[in-house]
Backbone bond lengths (Angstrom), bond angles and torsions (degrees), N, CA, C in turn:
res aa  C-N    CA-C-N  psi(-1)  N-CA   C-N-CA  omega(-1)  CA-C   N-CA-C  phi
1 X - - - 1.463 - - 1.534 109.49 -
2 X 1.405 115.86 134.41 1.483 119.67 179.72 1.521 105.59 -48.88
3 X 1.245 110.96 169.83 2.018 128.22 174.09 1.718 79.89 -93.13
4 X 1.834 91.67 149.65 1.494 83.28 158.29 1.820 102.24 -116.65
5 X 1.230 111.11 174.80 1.490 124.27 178.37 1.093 94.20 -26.27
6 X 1.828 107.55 -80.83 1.024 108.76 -157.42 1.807 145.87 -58.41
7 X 1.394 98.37 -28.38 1.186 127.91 175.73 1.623 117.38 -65.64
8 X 1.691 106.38 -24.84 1.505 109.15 164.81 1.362 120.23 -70.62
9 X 1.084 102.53 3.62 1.673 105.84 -176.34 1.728 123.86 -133.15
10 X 1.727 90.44 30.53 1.738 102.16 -176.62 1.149 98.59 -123.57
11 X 1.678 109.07 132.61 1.619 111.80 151.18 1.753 95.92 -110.38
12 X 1.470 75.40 155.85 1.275 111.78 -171.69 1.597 108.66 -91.63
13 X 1.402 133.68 134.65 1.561 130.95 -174.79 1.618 100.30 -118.53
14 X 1.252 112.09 164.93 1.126 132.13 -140.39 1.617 80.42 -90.84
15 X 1.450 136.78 -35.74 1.519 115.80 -170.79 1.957 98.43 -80.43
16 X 1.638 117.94 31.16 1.394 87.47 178.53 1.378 124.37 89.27
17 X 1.165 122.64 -12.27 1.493 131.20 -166.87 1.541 94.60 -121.85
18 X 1.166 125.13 158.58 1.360 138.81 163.89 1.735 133.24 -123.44
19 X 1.635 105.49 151.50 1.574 99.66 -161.72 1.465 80.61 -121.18
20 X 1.552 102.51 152.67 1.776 117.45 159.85 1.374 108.22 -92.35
21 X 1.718 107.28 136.86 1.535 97.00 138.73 1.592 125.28 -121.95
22 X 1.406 96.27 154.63 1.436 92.96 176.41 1.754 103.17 -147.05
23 X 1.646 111.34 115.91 1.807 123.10 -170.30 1.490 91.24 65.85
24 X 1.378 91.79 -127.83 1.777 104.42 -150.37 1.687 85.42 -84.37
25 X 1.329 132.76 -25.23 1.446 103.26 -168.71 1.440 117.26 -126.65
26 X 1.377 94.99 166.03 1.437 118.16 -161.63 1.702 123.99 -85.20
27 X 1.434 165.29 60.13 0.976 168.12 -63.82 1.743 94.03 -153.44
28 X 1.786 93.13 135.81 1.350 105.41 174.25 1.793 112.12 -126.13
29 X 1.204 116.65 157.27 1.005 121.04 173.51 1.841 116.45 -80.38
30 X 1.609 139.47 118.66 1.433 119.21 151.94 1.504 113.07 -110.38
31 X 1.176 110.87 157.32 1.216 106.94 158.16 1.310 125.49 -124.07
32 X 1.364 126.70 145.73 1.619 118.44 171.87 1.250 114.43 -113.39
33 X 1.530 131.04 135.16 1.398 133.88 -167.68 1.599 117.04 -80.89
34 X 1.540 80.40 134.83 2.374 63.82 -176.20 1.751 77.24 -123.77
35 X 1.652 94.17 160.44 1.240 144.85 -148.99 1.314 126.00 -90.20
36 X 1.157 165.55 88.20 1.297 154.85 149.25 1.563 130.40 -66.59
37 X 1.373 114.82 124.09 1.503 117.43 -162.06 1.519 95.86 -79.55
38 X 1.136 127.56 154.43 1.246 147.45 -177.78 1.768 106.36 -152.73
39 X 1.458 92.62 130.92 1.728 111.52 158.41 1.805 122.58 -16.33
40 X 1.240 100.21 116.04 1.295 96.04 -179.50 1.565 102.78 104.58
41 X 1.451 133.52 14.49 1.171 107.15 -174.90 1.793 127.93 94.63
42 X 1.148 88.12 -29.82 1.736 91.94 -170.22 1.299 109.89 -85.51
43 X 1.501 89.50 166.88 2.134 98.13 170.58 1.509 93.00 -125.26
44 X 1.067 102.25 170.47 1.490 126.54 -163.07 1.411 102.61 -157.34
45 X 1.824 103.72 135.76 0.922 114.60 -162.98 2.350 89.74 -87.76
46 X 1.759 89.46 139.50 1.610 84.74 -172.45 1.728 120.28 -110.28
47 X 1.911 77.87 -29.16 1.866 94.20 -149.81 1.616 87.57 -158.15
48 X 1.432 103.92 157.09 1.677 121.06 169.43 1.133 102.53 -124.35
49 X 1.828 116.13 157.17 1.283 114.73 179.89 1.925 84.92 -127.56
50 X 1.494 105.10 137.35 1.324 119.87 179.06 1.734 113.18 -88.69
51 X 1.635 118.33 117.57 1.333 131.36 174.82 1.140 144.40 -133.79
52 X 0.969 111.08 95.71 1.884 133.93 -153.32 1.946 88.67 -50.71
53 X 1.605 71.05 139.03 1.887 94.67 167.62 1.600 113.15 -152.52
54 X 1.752 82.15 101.69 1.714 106.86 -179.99 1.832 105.16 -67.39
55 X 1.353 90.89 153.31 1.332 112.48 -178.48 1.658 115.45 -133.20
56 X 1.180 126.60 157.84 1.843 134.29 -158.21 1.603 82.32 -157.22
57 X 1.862 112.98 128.68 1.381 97.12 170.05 1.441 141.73 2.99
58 X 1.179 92.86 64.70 1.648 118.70 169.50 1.334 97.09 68.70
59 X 1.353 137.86 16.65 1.780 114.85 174.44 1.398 109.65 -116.32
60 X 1.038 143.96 143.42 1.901 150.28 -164.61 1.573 74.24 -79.26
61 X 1.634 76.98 150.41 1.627 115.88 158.38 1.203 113.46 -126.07
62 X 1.385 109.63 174.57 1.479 104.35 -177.79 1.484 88.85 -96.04
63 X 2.067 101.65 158.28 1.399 111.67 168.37 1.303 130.54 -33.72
64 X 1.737 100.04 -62.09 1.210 114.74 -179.23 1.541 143.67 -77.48
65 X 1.679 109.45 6.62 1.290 145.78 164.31 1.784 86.85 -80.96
66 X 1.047 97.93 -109.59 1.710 95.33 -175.39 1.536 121.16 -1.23
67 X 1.251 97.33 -71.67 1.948 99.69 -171.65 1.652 110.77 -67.79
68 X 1.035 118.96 -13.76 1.571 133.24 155.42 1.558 116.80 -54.11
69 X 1.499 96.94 -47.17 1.581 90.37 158.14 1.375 152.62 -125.34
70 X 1.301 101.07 37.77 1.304 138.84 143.87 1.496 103.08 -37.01
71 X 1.624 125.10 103.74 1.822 102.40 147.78 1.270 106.47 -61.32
72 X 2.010 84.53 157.50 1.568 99.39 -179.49 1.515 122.18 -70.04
73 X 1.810 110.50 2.72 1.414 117.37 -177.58 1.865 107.43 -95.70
74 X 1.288 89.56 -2.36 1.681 93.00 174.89 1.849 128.27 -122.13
75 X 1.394 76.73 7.54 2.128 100.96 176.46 1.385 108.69 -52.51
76 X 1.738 117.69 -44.07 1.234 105.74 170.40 1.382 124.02 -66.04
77 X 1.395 125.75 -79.41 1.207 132.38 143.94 2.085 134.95 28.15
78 X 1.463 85.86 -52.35 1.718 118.05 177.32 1.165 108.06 -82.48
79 X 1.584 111.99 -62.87 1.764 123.13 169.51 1.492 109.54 -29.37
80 X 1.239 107.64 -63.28 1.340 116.77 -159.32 1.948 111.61 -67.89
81 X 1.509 85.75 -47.02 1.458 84.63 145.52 1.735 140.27 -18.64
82 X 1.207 96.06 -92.00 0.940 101.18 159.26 1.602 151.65 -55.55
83 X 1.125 95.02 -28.51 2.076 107.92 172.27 1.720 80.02 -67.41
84 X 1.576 127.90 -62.70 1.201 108.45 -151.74 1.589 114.97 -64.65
85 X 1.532 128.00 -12.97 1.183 133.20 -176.17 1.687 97.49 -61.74
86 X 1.330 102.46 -66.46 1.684 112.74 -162.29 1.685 85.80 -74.88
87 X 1.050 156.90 55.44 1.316 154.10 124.90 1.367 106.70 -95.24
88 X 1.056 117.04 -74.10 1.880 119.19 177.76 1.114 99.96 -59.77
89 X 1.326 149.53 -28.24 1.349 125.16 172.67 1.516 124.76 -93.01
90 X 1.184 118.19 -1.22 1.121 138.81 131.91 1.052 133.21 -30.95
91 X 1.638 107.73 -75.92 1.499 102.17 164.04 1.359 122.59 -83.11
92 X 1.027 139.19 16.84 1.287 157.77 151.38 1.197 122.60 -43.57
93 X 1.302 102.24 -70.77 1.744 137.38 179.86 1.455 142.85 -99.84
94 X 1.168 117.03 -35.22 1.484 133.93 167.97 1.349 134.32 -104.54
95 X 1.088 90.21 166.21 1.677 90.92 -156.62 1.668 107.09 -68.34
96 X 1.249 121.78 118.20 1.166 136.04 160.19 1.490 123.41 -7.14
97 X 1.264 111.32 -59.07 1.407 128.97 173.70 1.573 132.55 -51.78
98 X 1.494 88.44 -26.97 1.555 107.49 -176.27 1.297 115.33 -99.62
99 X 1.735 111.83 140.65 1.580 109.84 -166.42 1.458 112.58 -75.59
100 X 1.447 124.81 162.58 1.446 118.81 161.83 1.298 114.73 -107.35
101 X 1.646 118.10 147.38 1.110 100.19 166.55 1.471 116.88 -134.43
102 X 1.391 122.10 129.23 1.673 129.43 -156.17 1.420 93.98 -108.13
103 X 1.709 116.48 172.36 1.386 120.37 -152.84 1.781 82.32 -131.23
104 X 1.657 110.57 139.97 1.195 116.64 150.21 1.733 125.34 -127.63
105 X 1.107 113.08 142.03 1.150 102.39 -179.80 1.549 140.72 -98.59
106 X 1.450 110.74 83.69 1.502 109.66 -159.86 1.404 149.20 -56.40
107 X 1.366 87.62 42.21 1.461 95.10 175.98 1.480 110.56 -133.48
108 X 1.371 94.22 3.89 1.735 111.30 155.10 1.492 110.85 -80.22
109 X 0.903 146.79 -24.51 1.424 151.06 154.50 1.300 139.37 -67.34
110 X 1.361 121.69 36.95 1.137 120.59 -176.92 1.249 117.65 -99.00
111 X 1.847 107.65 -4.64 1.940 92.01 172.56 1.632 86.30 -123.30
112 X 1.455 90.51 149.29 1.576 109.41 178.52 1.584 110.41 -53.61
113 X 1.293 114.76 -43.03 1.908 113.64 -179.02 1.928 102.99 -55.40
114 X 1.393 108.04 -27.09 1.216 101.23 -157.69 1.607 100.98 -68.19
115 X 1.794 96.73 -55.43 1.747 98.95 172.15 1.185 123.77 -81.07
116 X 1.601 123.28 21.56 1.528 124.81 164.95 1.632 100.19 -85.58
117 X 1.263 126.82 -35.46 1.291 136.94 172.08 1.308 111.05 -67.32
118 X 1.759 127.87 -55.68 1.305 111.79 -177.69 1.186 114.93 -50.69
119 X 1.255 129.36 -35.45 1.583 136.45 -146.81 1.950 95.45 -80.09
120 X 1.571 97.78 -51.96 1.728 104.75 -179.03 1.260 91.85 -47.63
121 X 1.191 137.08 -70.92 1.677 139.26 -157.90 1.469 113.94 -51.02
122 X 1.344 107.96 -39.44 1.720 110.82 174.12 1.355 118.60 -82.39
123 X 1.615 122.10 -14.14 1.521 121.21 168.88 1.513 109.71 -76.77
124 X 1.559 113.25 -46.86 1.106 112.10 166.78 1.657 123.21 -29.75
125 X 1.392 97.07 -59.64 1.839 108.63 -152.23 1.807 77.27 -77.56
126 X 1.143 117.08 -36.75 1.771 99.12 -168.87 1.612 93.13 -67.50
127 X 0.753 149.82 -67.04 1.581 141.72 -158.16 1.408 106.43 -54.40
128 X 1.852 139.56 -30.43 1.011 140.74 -179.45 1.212 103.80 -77.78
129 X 1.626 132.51 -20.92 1.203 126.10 -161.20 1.721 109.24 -123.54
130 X 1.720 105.75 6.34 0.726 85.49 -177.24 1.627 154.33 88.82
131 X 1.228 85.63 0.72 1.717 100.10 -170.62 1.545 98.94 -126.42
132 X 1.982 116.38 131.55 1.214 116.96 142.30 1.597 130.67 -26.59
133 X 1.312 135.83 140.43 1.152 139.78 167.98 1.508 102.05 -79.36
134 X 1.367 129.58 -7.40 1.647 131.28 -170.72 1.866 84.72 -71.74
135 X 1.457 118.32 -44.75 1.439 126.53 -149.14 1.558 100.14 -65.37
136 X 1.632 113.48 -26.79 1.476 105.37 -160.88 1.484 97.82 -86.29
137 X 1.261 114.59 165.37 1.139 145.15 162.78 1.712 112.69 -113.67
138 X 1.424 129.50 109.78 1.609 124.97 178.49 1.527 99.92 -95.44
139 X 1.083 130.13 123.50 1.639 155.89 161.86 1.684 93.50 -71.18
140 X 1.328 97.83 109.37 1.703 96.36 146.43 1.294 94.11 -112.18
141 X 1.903 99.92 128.65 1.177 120.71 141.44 1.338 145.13 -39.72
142 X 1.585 129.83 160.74 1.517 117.20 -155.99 1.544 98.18 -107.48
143 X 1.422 111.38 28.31 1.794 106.67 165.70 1.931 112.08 -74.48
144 X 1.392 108.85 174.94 1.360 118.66 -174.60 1.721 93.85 -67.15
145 X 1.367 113.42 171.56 1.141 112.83 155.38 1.641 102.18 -173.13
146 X 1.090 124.50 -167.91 1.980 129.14 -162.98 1.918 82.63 -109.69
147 X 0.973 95.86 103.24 2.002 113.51 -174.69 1.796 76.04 -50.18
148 X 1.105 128.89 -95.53 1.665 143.16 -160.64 2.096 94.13 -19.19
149 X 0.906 117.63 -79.66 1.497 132.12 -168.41 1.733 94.96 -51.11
150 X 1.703 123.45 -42.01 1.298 113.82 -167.62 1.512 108.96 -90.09
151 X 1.790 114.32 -21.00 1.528 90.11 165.84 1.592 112.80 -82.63
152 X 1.280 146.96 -10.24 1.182 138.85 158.37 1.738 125.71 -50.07
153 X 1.657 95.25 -31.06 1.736 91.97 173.88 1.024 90.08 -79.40
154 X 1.494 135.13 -52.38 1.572 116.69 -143.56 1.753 96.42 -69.36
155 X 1.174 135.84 -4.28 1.334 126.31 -162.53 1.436 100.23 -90.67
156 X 1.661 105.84 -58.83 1.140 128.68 164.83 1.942 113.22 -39.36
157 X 1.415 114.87 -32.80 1.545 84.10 150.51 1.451 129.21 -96.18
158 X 1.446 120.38 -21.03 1.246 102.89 170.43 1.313 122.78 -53.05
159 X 1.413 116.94 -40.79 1.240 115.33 166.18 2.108 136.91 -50.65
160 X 1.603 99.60 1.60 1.428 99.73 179.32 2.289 82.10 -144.49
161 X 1.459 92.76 64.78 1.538 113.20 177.36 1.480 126.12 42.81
162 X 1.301 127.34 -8.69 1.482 114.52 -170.65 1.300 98.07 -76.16
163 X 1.962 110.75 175.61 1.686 133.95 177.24 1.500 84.56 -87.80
164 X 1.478 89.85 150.04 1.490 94.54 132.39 1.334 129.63 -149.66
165 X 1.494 114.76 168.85 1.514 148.04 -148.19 1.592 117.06 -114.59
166 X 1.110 128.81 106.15 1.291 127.32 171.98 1.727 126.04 -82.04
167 X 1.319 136.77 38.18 0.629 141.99 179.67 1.707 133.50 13.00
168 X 1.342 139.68 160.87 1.027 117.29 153.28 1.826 125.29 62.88
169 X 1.287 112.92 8.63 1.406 92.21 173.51 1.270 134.06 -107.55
170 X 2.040 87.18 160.25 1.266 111.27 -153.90 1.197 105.89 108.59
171 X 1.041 124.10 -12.96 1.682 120.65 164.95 1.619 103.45 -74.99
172 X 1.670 118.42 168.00 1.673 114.84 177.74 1.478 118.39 -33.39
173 X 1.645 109.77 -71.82 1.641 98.32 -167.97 1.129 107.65 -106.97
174 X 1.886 119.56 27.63 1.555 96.48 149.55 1.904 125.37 -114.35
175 X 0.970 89.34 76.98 1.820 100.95 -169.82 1.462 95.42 -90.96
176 X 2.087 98.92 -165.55 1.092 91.85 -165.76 1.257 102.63 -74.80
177 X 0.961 121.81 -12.34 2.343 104.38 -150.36 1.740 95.18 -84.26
178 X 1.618 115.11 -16.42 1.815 111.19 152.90 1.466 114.05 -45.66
179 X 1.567 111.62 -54.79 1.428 119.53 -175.47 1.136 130.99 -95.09
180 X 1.294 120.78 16.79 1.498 150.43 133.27 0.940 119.08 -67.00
181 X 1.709 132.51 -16.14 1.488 111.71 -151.56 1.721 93.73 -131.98
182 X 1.363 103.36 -33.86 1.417 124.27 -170.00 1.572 106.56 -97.37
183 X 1.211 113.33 -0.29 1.556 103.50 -173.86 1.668 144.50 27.20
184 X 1.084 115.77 38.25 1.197 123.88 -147.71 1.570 108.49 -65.42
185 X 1.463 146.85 -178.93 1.034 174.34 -131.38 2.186 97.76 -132.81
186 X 1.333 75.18 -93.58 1.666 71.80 163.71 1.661 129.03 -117.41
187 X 1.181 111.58 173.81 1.564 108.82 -169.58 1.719 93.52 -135.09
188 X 1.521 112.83 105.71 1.447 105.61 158.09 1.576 132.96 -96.31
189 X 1.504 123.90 137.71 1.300 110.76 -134.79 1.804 75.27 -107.87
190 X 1.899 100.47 159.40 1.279 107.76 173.53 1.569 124.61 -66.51
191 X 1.567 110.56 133.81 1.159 102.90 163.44 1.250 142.44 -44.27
192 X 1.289 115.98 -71.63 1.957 108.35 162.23 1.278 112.98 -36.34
193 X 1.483 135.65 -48.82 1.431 133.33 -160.64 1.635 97.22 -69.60
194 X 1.170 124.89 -43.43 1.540 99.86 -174.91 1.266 111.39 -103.77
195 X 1.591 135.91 4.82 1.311 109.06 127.43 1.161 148.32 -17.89
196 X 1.538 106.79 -60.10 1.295 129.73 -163.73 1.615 98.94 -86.60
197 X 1.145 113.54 -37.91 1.871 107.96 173.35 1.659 110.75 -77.44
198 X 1.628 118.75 -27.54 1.412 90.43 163.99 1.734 114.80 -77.73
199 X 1.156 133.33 3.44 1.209 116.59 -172.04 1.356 122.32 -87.94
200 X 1.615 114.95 27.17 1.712 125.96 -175.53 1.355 86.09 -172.14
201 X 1.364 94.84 154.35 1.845 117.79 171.31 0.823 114.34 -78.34
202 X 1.555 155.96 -25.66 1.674 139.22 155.21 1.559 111.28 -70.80
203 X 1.647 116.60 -12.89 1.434 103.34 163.74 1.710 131.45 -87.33
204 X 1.541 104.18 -10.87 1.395 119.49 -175.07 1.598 86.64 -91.40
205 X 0.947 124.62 -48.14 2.200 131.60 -166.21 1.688 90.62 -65.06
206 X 1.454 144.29 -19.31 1.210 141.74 -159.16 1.729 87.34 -108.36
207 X 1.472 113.59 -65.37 1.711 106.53 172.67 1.450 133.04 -46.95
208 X 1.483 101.46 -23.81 1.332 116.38 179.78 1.941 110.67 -74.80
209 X 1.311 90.30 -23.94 1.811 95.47 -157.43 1.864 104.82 -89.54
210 X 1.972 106.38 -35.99 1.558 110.27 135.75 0.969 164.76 -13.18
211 X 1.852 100.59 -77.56 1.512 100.30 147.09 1.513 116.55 -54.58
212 X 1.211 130.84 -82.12 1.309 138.52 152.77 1.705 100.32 32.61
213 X 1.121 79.17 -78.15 2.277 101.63 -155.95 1.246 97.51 -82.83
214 X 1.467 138.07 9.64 1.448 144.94 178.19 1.633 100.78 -106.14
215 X 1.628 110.92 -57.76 0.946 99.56 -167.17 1.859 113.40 -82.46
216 X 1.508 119.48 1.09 1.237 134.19 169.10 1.527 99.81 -55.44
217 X 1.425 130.88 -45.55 1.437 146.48 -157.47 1.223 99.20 -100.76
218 X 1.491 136.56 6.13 0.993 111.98 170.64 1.715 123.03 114.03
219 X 1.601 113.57 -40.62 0.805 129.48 172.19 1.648 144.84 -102.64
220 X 1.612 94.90 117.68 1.260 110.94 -164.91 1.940 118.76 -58.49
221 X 1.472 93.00 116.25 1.897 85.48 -179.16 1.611 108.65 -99.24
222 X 1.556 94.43 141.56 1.992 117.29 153.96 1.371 114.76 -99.61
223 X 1.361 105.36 136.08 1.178 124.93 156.56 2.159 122.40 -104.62
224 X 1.094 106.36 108.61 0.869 133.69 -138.27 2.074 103.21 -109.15
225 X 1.059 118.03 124.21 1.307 120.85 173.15 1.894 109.78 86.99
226 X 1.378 107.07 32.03 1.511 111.03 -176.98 1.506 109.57 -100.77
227 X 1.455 84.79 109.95 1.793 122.26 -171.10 1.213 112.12 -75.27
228 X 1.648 122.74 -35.04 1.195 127.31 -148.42 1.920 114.46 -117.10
229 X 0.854 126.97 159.34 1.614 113.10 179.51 1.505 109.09 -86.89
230 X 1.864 129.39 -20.89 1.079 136.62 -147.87 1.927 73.63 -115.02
231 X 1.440 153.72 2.26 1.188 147.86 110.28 1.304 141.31 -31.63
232 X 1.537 96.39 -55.83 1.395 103.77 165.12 1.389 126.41 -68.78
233 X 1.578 118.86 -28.09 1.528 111.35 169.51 1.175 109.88 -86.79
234 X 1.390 132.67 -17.11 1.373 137.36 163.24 1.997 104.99 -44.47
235 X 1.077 106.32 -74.55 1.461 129.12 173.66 1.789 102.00 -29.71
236 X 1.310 114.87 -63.02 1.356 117.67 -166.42 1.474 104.88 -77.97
237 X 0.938 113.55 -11.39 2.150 111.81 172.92 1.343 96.99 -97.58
238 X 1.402 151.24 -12.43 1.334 134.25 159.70 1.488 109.62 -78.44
239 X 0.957 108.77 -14.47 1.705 95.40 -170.64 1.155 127.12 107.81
240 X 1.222 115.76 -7.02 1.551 118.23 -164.40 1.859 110.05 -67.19
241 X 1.383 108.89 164.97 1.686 107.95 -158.75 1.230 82.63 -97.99
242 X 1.325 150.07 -44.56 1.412 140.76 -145.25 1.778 113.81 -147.63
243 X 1.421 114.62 157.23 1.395 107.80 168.88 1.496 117.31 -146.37
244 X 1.025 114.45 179.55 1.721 119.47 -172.42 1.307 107.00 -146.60
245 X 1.209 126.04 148.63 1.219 117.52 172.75 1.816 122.04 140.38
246 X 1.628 106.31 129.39 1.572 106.03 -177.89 1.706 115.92 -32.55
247 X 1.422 127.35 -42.15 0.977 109.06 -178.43 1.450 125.40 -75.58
248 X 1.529 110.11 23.82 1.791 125.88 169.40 0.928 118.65 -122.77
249 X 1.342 140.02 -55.62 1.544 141.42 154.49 2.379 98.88 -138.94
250 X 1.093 115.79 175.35 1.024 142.57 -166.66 1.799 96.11 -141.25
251 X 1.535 100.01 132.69 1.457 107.90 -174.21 1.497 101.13 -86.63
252 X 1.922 79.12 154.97 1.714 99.29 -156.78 1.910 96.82 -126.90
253 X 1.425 91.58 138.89 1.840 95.22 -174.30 2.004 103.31 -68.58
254 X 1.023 92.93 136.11 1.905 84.92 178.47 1.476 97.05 -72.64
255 X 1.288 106.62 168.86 1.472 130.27 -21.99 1.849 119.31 -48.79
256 X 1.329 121.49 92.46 1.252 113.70 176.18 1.974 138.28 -69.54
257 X 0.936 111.76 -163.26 1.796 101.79 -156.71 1.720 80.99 -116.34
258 X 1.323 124.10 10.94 1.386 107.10 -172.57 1.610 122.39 -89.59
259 X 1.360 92.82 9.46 1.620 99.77 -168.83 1.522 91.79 -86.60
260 X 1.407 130.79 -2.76 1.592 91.41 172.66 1.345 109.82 -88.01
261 X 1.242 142.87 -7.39 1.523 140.65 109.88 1.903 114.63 20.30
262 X 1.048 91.83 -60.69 1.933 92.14 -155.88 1.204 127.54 -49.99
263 X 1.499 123.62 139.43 1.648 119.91 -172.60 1.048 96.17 -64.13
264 X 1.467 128.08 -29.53 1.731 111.72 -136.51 1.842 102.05 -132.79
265 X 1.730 102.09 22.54 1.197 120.84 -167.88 1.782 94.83 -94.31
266 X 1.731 115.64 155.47 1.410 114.25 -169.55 1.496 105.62 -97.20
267 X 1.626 106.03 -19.81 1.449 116.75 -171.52 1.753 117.00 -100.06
268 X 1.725 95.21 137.73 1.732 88.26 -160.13 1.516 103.14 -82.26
269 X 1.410 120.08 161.98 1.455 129.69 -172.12 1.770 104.34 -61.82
270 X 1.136 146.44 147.34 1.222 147.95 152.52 1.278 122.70 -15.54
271 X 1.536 140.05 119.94 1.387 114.14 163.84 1.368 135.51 -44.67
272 X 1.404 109.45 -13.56 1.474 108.50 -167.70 1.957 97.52 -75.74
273 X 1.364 93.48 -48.36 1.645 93.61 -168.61 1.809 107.95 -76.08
274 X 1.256 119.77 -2.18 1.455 126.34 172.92 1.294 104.07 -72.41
275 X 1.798 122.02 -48.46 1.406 121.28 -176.48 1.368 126.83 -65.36
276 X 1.580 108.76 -18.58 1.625 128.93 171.32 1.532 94.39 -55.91
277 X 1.341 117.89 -68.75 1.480 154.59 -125.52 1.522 86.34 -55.37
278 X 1.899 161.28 105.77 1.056 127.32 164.60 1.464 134.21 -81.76
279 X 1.445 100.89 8.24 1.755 107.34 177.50 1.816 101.29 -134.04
280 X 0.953 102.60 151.52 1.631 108.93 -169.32 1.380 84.84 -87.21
281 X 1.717 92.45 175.24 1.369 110.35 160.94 1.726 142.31 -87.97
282 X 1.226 125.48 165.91 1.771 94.52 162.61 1.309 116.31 -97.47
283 X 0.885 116.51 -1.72 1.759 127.27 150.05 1.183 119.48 -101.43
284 X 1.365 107.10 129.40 1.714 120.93 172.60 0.995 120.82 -49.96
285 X 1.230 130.25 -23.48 1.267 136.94 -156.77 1.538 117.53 -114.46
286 X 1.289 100.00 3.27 1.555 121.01 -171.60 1.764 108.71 -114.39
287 X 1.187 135.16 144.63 1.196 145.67 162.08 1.520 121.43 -115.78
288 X 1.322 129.98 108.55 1.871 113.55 -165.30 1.548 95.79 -127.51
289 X 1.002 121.85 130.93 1.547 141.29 -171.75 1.466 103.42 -64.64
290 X 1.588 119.02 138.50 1.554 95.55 168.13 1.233 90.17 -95.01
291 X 1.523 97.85 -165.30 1.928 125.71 -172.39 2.013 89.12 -42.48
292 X 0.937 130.21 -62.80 1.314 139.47 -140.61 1.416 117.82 -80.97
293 X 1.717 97.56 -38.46 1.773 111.55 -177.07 1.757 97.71 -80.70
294 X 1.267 116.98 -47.57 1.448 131.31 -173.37 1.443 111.62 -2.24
295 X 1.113 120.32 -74.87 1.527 141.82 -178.95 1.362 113.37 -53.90
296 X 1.474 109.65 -43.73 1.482 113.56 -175.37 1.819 99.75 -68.15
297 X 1.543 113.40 -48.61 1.237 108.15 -140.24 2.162 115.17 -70.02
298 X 1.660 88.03 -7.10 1.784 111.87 -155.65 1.750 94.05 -126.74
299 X 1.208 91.66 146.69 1.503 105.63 157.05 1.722 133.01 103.18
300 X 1.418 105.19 14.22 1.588 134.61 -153.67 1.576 101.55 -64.23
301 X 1.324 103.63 -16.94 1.630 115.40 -148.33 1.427 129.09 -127.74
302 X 1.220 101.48 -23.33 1.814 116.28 -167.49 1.666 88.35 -97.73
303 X 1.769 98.10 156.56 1.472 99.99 147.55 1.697 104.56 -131.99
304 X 1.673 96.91 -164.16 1.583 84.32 -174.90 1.226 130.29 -99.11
C-alpha cells in the first residue's frame, strides 16, 4: 500500500497518540466535543471537531500564526497533515461511536488530481487508523473557491462515504446558494453571526425560522462557539440539533480525559464528575452532563 503525505511526517509516542512534524515545528492533535440535545434536558456527547496545535521549541503558538506561515506551495501538504494527525488520533483515543469532523479548505481543490490525491491520502490514514469513513464528517471551510471544481470534490466524497459540513455560516462565502448547491448533511452556523441575531427578537425569530427550514430539508444544524450560558438556552429554544462551545467543554490535546464520557467505554466516569452530572445515564457505564454541569465537567486542559 502507498505512504500517504501525511503519514510521512508522523511520529508516533509511546501513549499511542501521534505528533506531526513539519520544519522547526512540532504539531498536536485537540479536540473539542460538540453536543447533541436529548430529551430530558440533557446533552450528549455526539461528535469531535479535530484542531491542530503547533509548537516552536516546546512553546504553543497560535493556530493562526503557524498557517500564516505555511508557503502557499505547501498549504496542501500541511492540511493533509493535519486531517491525518486528528485521524490516528482519533482512533487512538476516542470513543469509537462518536463522529469526527476534519476541516478542508476549498479553494485547495480546484484541480481534480489535487482531490484524487487528497481522497487516496485519507483512505490510506482511515485504514491505518482504523476508522469508517461513514464516522467522518468533512468541513468545507468558508474561503472562496471555483463553486464547479468544489461541488465535484464535495460529491466525490460522498461518493467514497463521508457527511458533509458546511462550515461557517453566514460568514461571506458560506451563505445560502453554498447550501443550495452543496447540499450538505449538516450546516454549522457562524459564531459572531448568531450572537449578534440572538441579541434582539427579530434576530432570534430569523434563527429560529433557519433552523426550522434546514431541518425541513433534511439538514441537521450546529451552533458553534457558545461562550455564554444565556447562549446555550438561547440555542436549545430554537431547536437547533447540536452545539459547540467553551461553555461545554474546551478542546483538549490527545490523549484527552474525555473518554470517561464514552457510550461504548467499559470504565465508569469518576465519582467526582458523576456528582456534577444532573441526569444519569441509560447506561451505567456512561456519565452525560446536563445543560448546566457540561462546562464544569470537561475542559481542564486544552486551550484555544
Amino acid at each position: 500500500m502507498s505512504r500517504s503525505v501525511g503519514l510521512a511526517h508522523i511520529v508516533r509516542q509511546e501513549d499511542g497518540t501521534s505528533t506531526g512534524v513539519w520544519g522547526v515545528f512540532r504539531l498536536k492533535s485537540a479536540f473539542q466535543p460538540i453536543f447533541a440535545f436529548r430529551p430530558g434536558g440533557r446533552l450528549e456527547v455526539t461528535a469531535f471537531e479535530g484542531l491542530i496545535r503547533p509548537f516552536r521549541d516546546g512553546e504553543g503558538l497560535a493556530p493562526g500564526a503557524f498557517f500564516n506561515a505555511v508557503p502557499a506551495a505547501d498549504r496542501m501538504h500541511v492540511e493533509t497533515l493535519t486531517r491525518t494527525l486528528h485521524l490516528l488520533n482519533a482512533g487512538a483515543c476516542l470513543d469509537p461511536s462518536a463522529a469526527l469532523f476534519v476541516n478542508f479548505d476549498p479553494s485547495l481543490f480546484s484541480q481534480p488530481e489535487v482531490a484524487r490525491n487528497a481522497l487516496r491520502d485519507m483512505r490510506l490514514v482511515l485504514h491505518e487508523a482504523a476508522i469508517d469513513p461513514a464516522r467522518v464528517v468533512c468541513e468545507v471551510t468558508e474561503q472562496r473557491a471555483a463553486e464547479s471544481a468544489l461541488h465535484l470534490f464535495v460529491q466525490a466524497l460522498r461518493d467514497h462515504g463521508f457527511r458533509i459540513a458546511v462550515d461557517d455560516y453566514g460568514a461571506e462565502e458560506s451563505g445560502i446558494q453554498r447550501i443550495n448547491a452543496l447540499k450538505p448533511d449538516i450546516v454549522k452556523f457562524d459564531a459572531h453571526w448568531i450572537t449578534r441575531l440572538m441579541s434582539s427578537g427579530p434576530g432570534f425569530a430569523l434563527l429560529e425560522a433557519m433552523v426550522s427550514e434546514f431541518r425541513d430539508r433534511g439538514i441537521l444544524n450546529l451552533f458553534e462557539g457558545i461562550e455564554e450560558t444565556w447562549q446555550l438556552e438561547l440555542a436549545e429554544r430554537c431547536g437547533v440539533d447540536m452545539v459547540q462551545g467553551y461553555v461545554l467543554a474546551r478542546p483538549e490535546i490527545a490523549p484527552t480525559s474525555f473518554a470517561a464520557f464514552s457510550r461504548v467505554g467499559t470504565t465508569a466516569a469518576p465519582d467526582s464528575v458523576r456528582a456534577r452530572a444532573a441526569h444519569g445515564s441509560d447506561d451505567a457505564q456512561t456519565a452525560r452532563p446536563s445543560r448546566r454541569a457540561a462546562g464544569r465537567a470537561f475542559g481542564h486542559r486544552g486551550a484555544r
